[in-house]
C-alpha positions, -999 to 999 in steps of 0.1 A, spaced: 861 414 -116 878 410 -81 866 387 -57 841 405 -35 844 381 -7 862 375 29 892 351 28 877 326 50 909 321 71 904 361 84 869 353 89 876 319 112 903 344 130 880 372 136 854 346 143 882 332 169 886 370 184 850 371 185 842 342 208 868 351 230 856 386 238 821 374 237 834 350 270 853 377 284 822 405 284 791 384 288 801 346 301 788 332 278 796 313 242 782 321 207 753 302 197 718 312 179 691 289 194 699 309 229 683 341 209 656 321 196 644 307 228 651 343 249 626 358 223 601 327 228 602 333 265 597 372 261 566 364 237 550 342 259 558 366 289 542 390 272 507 372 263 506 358 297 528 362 325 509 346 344 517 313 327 547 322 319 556 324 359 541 288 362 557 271 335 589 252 347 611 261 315 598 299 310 596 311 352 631 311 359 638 333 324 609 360 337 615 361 370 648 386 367 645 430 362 646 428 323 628 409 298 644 379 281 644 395 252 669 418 268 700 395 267 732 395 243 723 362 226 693 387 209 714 410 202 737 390 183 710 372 166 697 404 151 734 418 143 736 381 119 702 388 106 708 428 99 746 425 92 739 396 65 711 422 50 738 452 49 766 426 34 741 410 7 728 448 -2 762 461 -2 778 437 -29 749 431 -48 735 397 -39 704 405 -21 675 381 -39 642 370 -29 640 334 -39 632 303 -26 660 277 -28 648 241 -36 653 217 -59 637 217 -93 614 193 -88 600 203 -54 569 233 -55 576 268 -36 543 253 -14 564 219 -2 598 237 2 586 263 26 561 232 43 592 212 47 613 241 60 589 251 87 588 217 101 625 217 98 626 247 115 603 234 145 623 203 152 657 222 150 642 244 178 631 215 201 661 195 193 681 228 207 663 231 237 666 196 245 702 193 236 709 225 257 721 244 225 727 241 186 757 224 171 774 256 163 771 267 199 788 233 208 815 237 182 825 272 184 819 278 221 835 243 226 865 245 206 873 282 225 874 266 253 894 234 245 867 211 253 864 177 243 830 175 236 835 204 213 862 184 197 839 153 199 807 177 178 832 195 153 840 158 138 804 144 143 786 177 127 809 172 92 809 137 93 772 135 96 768 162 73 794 150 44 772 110 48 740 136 44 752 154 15 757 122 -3 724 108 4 702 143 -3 722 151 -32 707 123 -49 671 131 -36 673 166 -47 688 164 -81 661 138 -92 646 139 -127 609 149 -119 583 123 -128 555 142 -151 
C-alpha cells in the first residue's frame, strides 16, 4: 500500500509559505490560543456585555464594529479543526477513541485532560501566546526569542517524554 501521508519537509515549506502570507494579509503570526480566547471574549460578550465592557482583559476586544469572534485567528482555528476532519475522513483514519494509557480509566483521562486544557489556556493568556505561536511566528520573523522557544519547547519536551513514558507504560496494580 503507498504511503498515504505528506512528506513532512513539503508540509514545513508550505507551513513556511503559510506564515508569511498570513503576515503579509492580516499582521499577524499563526498561533491557536489567539482563536481560543477571541471566541471566549465573543461568549462572554454575548451573555453580558455589560461585563464584558467593564472587564479590563475582555473591553478593549468588544469595544470595535465586529465581534471577536469575527477575527482570522477563528477562522484558522476552525480550518485545523474542519480540515483535520476532511483529511482523517478522506484517508480512512477517522476514530472515536480516547487515547490513554492502559492503565488509566476513560473517567481520569478525560478529568486529567480538562484540567490540562484549563491551565494550557491561562498559561497562554498570561504568556501572551502558545509555544507554537512563539516558534512559528518567531522563527518567520528571525527572532531570537523564537530561536530561544524552538530549543526550549523540544528540549523540555524530549526530558518530558522520558519521564511520562515511564508513568504511562506502568504495569497496573490489581
Amino acid at each position: 500500500m503507498k504511503n498515504r501521508y505528506m512528506n513532512p519537509y513539503l508540509a514545513g515549506f508550505l507551513l513556511g509559505l503559510l506564515i508569511i502570507i498570513s503576515y503579509y494579509i492580516s499582521g499577524e503570526g499563526l498561533g491557536s490560543s489567539g482563536g481560543y480566547r477571541d471566541v471566549a471574549v465573543a461568549t462572554i460578550d454575548k451573555i453580558s456585555h455589560s461585563y464584558a465592557l467593564s472587564n479590563e482583559f475582555t473591553a478593549p476586544r468588544v469595544t470595535g464594529p465586529h465581534s471577536p469572534a469575527h477575527s482570522f485567528l477563528v477562522y484558522l482555528l476552525l480550518g485545523v479543526i474542519f480540515g483535520s476532519i476532511l483529511s482523517s475522513v478522506l484517508y480512512g483514519r477517522l476514530k472515536f477513541m480516547i487515547g490513554k494509557a492502559p492503565h488509566i480509566s476513560n473517567k481520569r483521562r478525560l478529568y486529567l485532560a480538562l484540567i490540562g486544557g484549563i491551565l494550557w489556556g491561562i498559561g497562554t493568556q498570561i504568556g501572551h501566546g502558545c509555544t507554537s505561536g512563539l516558534v512559528l511566528s518567531g522563527l518567520a520573523v528571525n527572532s531570537l526569542s523564537g530561536y530561544i522557544g524552538l530549543v526550549a519547547i523540544f528540549g523540555a519536551g524530549f526530558i518530558f517524554a522520558l519521564i511520562f513514558r515511564r508513568i504511562w507504560l506502568k504495569p497496573s496494580k490489581k
